[in-house]
GUFIKOL-90972 format. One record per residue (C-alpha): residue in one letter; chain; residue number from 1; x, y, z. Coordinates in pm, whole numbers, padded with zeros to 5 digits. Layout:
REM GUFIKOL-90972
<"a" "A" NUM <X Y Z>>
...
END
This chain:
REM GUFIKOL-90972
<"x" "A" 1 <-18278 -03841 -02505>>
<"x" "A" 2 <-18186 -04059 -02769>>
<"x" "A" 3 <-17885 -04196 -02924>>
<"x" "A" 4 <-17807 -04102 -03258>>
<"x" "A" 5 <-17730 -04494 -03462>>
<"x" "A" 6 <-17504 -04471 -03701>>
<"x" "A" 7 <-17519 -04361 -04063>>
<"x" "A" 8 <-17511 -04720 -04281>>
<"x" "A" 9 <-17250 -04831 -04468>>
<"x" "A" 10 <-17210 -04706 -04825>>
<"x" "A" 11 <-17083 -04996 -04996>>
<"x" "A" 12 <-17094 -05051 -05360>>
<"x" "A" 13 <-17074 -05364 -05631>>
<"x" "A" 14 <-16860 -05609 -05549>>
<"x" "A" 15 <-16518 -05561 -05799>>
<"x" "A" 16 <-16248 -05785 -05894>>
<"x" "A" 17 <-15875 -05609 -05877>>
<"x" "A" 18 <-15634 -05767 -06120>>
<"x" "A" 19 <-15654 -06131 -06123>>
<"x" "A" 20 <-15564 -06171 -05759>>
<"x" "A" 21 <-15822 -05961 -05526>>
<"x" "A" 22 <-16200 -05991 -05493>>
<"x" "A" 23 <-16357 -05658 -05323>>
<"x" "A" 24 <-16731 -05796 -05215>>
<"x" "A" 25 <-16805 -05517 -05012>>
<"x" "A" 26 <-16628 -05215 -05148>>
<"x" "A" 27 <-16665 -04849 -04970>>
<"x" "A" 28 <-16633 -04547 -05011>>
<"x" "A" 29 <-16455 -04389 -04719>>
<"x" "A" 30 <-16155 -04611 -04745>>
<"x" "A" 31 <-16149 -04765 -04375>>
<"x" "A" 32 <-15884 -05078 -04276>>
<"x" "A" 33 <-15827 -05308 -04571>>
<"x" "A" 34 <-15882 -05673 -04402>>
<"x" "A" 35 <-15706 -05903 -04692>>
<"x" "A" 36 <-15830 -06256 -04671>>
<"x" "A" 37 <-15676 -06589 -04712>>
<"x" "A" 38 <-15898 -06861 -04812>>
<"x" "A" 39 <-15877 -07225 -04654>>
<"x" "A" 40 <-15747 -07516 -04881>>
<"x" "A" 41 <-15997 -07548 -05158>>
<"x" "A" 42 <-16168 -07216 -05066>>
<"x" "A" 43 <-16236 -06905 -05307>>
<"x" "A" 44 <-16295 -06521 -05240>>
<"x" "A" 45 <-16647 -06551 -05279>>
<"x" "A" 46 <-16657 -06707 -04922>>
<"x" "A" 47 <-16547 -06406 -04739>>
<"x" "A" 48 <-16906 -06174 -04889>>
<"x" "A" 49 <-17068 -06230 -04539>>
<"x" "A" 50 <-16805 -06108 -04374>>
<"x" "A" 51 <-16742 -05842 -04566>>
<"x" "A" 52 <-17121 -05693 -04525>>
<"x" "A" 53 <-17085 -05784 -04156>>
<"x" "A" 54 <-16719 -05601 -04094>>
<"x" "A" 55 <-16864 -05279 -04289>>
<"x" "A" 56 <-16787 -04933 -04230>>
<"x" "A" 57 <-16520 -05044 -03933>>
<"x" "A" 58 <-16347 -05250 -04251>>
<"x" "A" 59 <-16317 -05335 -04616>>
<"x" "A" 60 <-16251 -05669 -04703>>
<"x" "A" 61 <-15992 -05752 -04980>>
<"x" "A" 62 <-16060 -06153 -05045>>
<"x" "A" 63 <-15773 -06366 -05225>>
<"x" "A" 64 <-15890 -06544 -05546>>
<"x" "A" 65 <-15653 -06806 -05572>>
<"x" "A" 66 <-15604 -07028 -05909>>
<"x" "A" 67 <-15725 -07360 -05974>>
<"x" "A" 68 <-16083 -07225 -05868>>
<"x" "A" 69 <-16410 -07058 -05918>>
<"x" "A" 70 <-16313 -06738 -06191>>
<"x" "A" 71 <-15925 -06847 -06221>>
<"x" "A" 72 <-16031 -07194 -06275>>
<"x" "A" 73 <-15788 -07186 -06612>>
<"x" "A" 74 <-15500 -07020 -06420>>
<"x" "A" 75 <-15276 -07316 -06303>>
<"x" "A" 76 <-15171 -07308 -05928>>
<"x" "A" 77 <-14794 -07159 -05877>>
<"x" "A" 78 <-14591 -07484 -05845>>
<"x" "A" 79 <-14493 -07480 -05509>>
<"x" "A" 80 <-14581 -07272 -05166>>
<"x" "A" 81 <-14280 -07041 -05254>>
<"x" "A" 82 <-14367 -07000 -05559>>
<"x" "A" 83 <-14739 -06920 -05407>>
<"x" "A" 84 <-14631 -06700 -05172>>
<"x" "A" 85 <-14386 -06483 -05368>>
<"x" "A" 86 <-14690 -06459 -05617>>
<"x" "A" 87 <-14947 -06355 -05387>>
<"x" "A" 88 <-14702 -06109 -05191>>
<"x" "A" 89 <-14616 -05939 -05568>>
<"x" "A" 90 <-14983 -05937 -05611>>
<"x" "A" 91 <-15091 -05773 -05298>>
<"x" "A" 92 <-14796 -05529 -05258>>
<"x" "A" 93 <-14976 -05255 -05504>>
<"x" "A" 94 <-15279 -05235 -05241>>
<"x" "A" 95 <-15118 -05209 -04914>>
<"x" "A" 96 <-15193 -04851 -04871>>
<"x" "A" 97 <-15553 -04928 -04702>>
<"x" "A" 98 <-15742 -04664 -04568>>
<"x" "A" 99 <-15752 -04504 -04244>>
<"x" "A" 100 <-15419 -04327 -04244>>
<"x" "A" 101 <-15291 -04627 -04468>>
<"x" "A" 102 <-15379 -04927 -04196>>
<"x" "A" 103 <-15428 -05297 -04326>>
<"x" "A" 104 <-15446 -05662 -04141>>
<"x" "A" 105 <-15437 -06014 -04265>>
<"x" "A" 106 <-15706 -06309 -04188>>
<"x" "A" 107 <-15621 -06667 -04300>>
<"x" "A" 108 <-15796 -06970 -04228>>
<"x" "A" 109 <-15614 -07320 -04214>>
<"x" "A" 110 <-15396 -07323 -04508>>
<"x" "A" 111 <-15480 -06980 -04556>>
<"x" "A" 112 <-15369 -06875 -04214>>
<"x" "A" 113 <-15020 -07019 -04313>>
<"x" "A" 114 <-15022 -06840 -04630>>
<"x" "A" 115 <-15137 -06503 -04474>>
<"x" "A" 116 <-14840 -06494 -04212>>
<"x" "A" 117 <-14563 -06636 -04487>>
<"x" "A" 118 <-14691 -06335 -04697>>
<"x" "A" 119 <-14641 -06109 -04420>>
<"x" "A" 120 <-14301 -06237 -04339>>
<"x" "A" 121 <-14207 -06184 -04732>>
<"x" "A" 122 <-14326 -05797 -04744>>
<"x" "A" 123 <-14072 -05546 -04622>>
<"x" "A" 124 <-14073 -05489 -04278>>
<"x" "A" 125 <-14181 -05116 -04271>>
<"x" "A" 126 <-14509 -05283 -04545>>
<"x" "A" 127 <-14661 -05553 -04325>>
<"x" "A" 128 <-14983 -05556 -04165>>
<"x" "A" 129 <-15022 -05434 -03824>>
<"x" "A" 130 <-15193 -05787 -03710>>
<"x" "A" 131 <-15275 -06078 -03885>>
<"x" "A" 132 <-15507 -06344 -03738>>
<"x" "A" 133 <-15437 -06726 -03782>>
<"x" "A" 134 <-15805 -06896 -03782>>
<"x" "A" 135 <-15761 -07321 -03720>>
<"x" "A" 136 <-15387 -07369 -03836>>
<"x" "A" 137 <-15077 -07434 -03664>>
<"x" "A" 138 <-14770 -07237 -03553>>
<"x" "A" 139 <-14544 -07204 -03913>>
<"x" "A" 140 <-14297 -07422 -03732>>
<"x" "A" 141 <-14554 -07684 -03633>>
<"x" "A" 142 <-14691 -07723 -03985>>
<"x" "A" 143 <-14514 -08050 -04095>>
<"x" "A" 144 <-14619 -08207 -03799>>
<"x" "A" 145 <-14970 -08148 -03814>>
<"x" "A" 146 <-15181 -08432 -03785>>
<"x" "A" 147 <-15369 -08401 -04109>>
<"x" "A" 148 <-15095 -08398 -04342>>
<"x" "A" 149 <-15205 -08759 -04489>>
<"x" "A" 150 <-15562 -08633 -04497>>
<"x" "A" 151 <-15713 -08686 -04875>>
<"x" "A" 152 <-15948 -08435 -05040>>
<"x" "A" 153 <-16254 -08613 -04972>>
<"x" "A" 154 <-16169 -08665 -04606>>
<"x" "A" 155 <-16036 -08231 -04562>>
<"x" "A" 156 <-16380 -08172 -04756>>
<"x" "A" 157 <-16616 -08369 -04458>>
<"x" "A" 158 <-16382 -08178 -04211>>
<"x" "A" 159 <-16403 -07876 -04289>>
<"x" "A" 160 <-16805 -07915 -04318>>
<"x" "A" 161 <-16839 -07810 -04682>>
<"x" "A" 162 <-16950 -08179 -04776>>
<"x" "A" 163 <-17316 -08149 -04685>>
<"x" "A" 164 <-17314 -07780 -04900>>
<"x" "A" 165 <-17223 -07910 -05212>>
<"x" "A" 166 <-17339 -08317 -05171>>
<"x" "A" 167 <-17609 -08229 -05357>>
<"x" "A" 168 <-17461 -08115 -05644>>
<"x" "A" 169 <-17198 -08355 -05803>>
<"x" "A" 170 <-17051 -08051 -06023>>
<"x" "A" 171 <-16949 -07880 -05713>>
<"x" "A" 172 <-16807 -08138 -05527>>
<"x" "A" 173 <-16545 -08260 -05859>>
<"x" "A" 174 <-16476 -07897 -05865>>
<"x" "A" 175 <-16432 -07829 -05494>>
<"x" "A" 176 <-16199 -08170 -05446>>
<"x" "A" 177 <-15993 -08021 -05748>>
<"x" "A" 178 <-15915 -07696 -05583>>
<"x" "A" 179 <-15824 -07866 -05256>>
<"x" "A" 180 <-15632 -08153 -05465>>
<"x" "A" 181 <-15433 -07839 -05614>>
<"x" "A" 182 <-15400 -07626 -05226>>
<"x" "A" 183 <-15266 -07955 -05080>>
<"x" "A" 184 <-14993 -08018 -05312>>
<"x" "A" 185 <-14865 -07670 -05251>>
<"x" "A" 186 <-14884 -07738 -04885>>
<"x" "A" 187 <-14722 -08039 -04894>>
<"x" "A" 188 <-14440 -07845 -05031>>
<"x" "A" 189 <-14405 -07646 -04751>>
<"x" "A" 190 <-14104 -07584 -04517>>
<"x" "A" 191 <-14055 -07412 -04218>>
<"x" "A" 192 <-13738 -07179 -04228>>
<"x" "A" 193 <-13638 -07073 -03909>>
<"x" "A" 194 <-13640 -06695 -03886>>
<"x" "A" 195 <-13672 -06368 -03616>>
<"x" "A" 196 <-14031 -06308 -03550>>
<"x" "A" 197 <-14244 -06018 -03710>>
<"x" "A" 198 <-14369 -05735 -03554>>
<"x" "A" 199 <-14643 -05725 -03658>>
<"x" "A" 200 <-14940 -05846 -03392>>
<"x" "A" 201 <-15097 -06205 -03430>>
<"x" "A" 202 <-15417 -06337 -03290>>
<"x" "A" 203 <-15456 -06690 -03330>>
<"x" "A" 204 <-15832 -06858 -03302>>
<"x" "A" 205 <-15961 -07207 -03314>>
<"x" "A" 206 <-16356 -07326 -03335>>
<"x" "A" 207 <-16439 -07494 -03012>>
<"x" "A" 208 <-16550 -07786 -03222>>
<"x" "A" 209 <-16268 -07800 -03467>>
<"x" "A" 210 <-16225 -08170 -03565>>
<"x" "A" 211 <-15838 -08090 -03680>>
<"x" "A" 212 <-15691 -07837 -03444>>
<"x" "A" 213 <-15565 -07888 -03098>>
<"x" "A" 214 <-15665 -07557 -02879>>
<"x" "A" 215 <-15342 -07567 -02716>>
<"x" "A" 216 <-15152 -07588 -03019>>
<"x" "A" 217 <-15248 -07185 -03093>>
<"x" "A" 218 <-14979 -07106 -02806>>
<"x" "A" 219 <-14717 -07211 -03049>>
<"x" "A" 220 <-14791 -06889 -03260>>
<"x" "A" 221 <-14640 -06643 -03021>>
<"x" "A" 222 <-14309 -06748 -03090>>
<"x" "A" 223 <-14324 -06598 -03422>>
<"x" "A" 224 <-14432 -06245 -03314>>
<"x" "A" 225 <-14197 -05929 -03121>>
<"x" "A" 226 <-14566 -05760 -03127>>
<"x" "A" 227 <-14869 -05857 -02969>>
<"x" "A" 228 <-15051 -06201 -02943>>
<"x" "A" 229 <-15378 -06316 -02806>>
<"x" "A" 230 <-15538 -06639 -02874>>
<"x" "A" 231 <-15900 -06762 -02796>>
<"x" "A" 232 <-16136 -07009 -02897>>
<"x" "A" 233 <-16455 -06907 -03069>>
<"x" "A" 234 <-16823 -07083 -03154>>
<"x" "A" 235 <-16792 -07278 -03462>>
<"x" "A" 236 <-16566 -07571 -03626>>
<"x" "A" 237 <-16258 -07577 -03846>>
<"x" "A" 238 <-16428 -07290 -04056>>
<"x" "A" 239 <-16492 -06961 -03916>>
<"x" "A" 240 <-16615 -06774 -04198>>
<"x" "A" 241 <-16800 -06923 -04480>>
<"x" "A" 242 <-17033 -06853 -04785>>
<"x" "A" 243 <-17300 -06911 -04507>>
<"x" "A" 244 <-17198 -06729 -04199>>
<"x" "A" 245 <-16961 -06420 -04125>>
<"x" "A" 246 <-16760 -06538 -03864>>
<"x" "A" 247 <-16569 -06387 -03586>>
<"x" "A" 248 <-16684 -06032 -03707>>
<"x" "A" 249 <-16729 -05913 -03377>>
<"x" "A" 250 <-16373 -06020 -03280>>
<"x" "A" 251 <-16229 -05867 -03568>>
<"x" "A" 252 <-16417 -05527 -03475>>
<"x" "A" 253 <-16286 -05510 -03173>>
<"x" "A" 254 <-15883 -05587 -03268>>
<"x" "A" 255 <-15943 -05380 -03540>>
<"x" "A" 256 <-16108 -05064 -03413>>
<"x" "A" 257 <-15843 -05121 -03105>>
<"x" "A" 258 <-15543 -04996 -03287>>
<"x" "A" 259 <-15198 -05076 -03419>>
<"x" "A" 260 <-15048 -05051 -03068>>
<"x" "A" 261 <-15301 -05213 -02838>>
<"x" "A" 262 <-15223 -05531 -02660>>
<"x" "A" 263 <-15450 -05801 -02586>>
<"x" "A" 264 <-15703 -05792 -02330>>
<"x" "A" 265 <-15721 -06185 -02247>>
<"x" "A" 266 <-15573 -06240 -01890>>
<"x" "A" 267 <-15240 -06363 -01906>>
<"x" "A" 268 <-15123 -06728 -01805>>
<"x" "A" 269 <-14837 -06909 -01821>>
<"x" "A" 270 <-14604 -06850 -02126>>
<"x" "A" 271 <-14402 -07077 -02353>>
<"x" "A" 272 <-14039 -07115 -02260>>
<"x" "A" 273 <-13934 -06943 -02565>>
<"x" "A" 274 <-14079 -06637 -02481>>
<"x" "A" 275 <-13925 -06363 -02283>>
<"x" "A" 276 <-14121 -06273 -01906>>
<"x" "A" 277 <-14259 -05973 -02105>>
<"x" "A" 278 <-14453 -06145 -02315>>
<"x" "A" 279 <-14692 -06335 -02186>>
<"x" "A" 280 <-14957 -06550 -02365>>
<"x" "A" 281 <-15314 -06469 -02282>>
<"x" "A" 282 <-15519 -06771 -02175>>
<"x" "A" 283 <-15754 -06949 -02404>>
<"x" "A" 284 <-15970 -07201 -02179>>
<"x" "A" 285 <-16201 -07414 -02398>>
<"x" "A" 286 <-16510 -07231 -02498>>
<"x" "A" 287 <-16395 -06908 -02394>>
<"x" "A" 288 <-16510 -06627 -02601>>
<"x" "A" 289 <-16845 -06601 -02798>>
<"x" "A" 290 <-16807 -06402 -03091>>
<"x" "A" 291 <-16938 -06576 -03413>>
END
């Protein structure tokens, strides 16, 4: 007897929606929208592997932010408040998502910090049902984070894009523009202390991440009442790129899990500012291997 696979996903040309949202993957049957959050200097475009890879379980709604790639004449908001009210105004129109109206938020780095701000900003009864921080610190541990006096050049050779656009002098005055432009706006940035969101966070950090302590992800459950899981994954600062998907396998599985599911991780020891009942799930180094 054999099992039946699975009818492919019916995915058509990649659209733009207004002048915020890049669709590369878009389908038909209207499953989870997964709205992305590009790292500093990042555009939408980088998210098209994932997309194809997270099809039919998702759909992948990319950020296009300004400063960049199609919005390269759009000046950057000029502050992260400014950003983030932007971005949240932008989005709010699309939140309906598919399956029974279900979304989630991915962010890397900067993006990470942007993704859970925006989040925070939507109405409580409007905001995704997880959102998953990739190589960033807690919201409250953002001005102390050690590469706050980093330059563009040296966040470029960090973040691995250098040897992707080296060849190609063009690319790299256009990609140190757009992360000249990402890190003034996160140098603007301040933590306000606030209650915690219910939605869910998983927080994830590249085993060879050259800017991001692994036991700094811990500091992310303080800003959730819902679930939280962290884990370190194959890869460095950058999860998903132009070049690879990412975590897709991850996001499958916390995706395809449900709004109410908890994490699976094993539970540890917890951070003092957490009640007993909510436990943080261990992340020993090299844990997990979805890429």
């Amino acid at each position: 007897m054999t099992t039946a696979t699975p009818p492919a996903a019916r995915t058509a040309r990649p659209r733009v929606e207004g002048d915020w949202l890049f669709v590369p993957a878009p389908q038909a049957h209207r499953p989870v929208r997964l709205f992305c959050f590009p790292h500093a200097g990042g555009d939408a475009t980088a998210y098209t592997p994932l997309a194809r890879a997270l099809a039919p379980v998702a759909e992948v709604w990319a950020l296009r932010p300004p400063a960049r790639g199609g919005r390269s004449r759009h000046p950057m908001p000029p502050d992260f408040d400014h950003l983030a009210a932007a971005v949240t105004e932008a989005l709010a129109p699309h939140l309906t998502g598919g399956d029974g109206g279900r979304f989630a938020f991915y962010g890397q780095s900067f993006g990470a910090l942007l993704a859970y701000e925006v989040a925070r900003a939507l109405p409580a009864d409007r905001r995704p049902e997880l959102v998953v921080a990739v190589g960033a610190p807690s919201p409250a541990e953002w001005s102390e984070r050690e590469t706050r006096d980093l330059d563009a050049s040296e966040l470029l050779r960090l973040t691995g894009l250098e040897e992707s656009v080296r060849a190609h002098p063009d690319l790299v005055e256009l990609a140190l523009g757009a992360i000249r432009a990402d890190l003034a706006v996160s140098a603007t940035y301040r933590h306000r202390p606030h209650a915690p969101i219910g939605s869910a966070i998983h927080a994830l950090a590249g085993a060879d991440d050259p800017m991001l302590a692994t036991p700094g992800l811990t500091g992310w459950a303080a800003h959730t009442r819902g679930a939280f899981g962290h884990r370190v994954v194959p890869g460095g600062h950058l999860l998903a790129t132009v070049d690879r998907p990412g975590p897709a396998d991850l996001l499958t599985s916390l995706l395809t899990a449900g709004p109410t599911s908890r994490p699976t991780s094993r539970p540890t020891s917890r951070p003092s500012s957490l009640p007993a009942d909510r436990q943080v799930p261990a992340a020993p180094h090299h844990a997990s291997r979805e890429q």
